[in-house]
N, C-alpha and C positions, 0 to 999 in steps of 0.2 A: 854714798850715804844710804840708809836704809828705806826699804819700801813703806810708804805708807796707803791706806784706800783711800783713792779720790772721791770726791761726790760723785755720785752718779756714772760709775765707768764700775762695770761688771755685775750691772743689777738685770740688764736687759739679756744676757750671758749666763748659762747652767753650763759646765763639762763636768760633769762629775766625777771625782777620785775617788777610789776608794779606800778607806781608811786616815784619812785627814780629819785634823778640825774644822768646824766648821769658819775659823780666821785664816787657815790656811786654802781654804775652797774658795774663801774669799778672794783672796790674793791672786787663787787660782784663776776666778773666774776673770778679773781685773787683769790682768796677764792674759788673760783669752782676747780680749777687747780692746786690750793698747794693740795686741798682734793684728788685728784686724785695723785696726785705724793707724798702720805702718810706725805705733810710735816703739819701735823697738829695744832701741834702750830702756825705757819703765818696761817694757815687760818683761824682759832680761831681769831686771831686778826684782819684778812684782812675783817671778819663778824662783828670781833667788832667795825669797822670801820663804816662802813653799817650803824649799830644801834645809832652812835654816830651821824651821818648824821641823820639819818633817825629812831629816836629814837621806834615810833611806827608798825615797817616794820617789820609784823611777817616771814621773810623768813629771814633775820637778823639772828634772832634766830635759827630758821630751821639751820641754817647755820653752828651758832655755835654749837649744838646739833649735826650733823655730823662730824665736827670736835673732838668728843671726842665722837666716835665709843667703843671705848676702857678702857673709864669712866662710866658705865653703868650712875649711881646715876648725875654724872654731866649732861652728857647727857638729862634725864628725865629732870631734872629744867630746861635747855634752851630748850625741847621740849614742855614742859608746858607756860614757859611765850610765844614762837612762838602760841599756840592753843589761850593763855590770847589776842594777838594781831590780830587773825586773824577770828575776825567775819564777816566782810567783804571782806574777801580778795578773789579778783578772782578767779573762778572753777578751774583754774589748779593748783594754790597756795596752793588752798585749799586743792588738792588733795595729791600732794607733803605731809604739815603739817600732815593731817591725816594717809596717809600712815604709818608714824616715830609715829606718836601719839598712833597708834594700837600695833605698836612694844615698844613703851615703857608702854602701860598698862594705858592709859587717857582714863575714859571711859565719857559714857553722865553726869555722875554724877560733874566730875572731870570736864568738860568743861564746865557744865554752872557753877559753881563755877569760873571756871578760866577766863570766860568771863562776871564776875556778875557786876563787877565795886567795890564791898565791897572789902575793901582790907585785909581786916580781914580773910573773903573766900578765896579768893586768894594763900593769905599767908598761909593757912591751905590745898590749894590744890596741890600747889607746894610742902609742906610739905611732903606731904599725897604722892605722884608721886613717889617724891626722895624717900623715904621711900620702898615702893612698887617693885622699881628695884635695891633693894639694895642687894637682893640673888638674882640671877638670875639662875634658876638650870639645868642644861642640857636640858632637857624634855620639859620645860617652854620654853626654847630660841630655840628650833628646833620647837616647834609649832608658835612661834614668827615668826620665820625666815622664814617659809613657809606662814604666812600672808605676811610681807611684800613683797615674791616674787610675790605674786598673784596682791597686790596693785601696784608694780611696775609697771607688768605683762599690768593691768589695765590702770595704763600712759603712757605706749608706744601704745595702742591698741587707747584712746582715743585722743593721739597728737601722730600721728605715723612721722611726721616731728622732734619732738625731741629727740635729738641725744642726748643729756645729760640723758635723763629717758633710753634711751639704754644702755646708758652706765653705769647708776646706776644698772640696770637689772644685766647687765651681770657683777658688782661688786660683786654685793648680791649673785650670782647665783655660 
């Protein structure tokens, strides 16, 4: 079923996109904040809300790809179509996307594929992703994990004003 705003869930919460409505920032921010209060199915959907507005909005995906922490394989595909949408996307967006893109194993190969337009590639790099984080084996995910603290690390040092990259820090951490 479709997302709707709850009361009071995503007002305490700013991530700002760029380029959205201000219904889909909404949804966005609401999405921020189920994420944070582990209710991750609504936020899954409060992203796919996002995307439904805003069908090319690679943070959309970013979105849902954080929503399913706990999906490796799912995960990987909505962090691959976020990388497919976001060749233009603002330096912080950007940094955000590849942060999770390093953690799910998207390398240069897998990005210009996913940003080629052939949808043939595409569909064979998403493939290839999901594939990729389908073991994830101890060893793999703690060198994983120590990148993205360091990326994290990275977005609070370069937007020392955002409170949501602190607070993703000190999730991961």
């Amino acid at each position: 079923s479709a997302a709707y705003l709850m009361t009071g869930l995503g007002d305490a919460v700013h991530f700002p996109v760029v380029g959205i409505s201000a219904e889909a920032q909404k949804f966005f921010n609401q999405g921020i904040t189920q994420q944070h209060g582990f209710w991750h199915f609504e936020a899954e959907r409060s992203f796919r809300q996002v995307a439904l507005l805003h069908p090319e909005c690679a943070m959309a995906y970013w979105g849902m790809a954080r929503a399913n922490d706990e999906h490796a394989e799912r995960a990987a595909g909505f962090l691959a179509s976020a990388v497919q949408r976001s060749k233009d996307a603002p330096k912080r967006e950007q940094a955000w996307i590849d942060a999770w893109a390093a953690y799910y194993q998207i390398g240069a190969k897998q990005r210009e594929d996913l940003q080629s337009g052939d949808k043939k590639r595409i569909e064979a790099a998403i493939k290839e992703v999901v594939e990729k984080n389908k073991d994830r084996k101890k060893e793999l995910l703690n060198k994983l994990d120590k990148k993205l603290l360091k990326d994290l690390g990275t977005i609070v040092f370069d937007y020392p004003d955002d409170t949501e990259a602190k607070a993703f820090l000190a999730i991961q951490n």
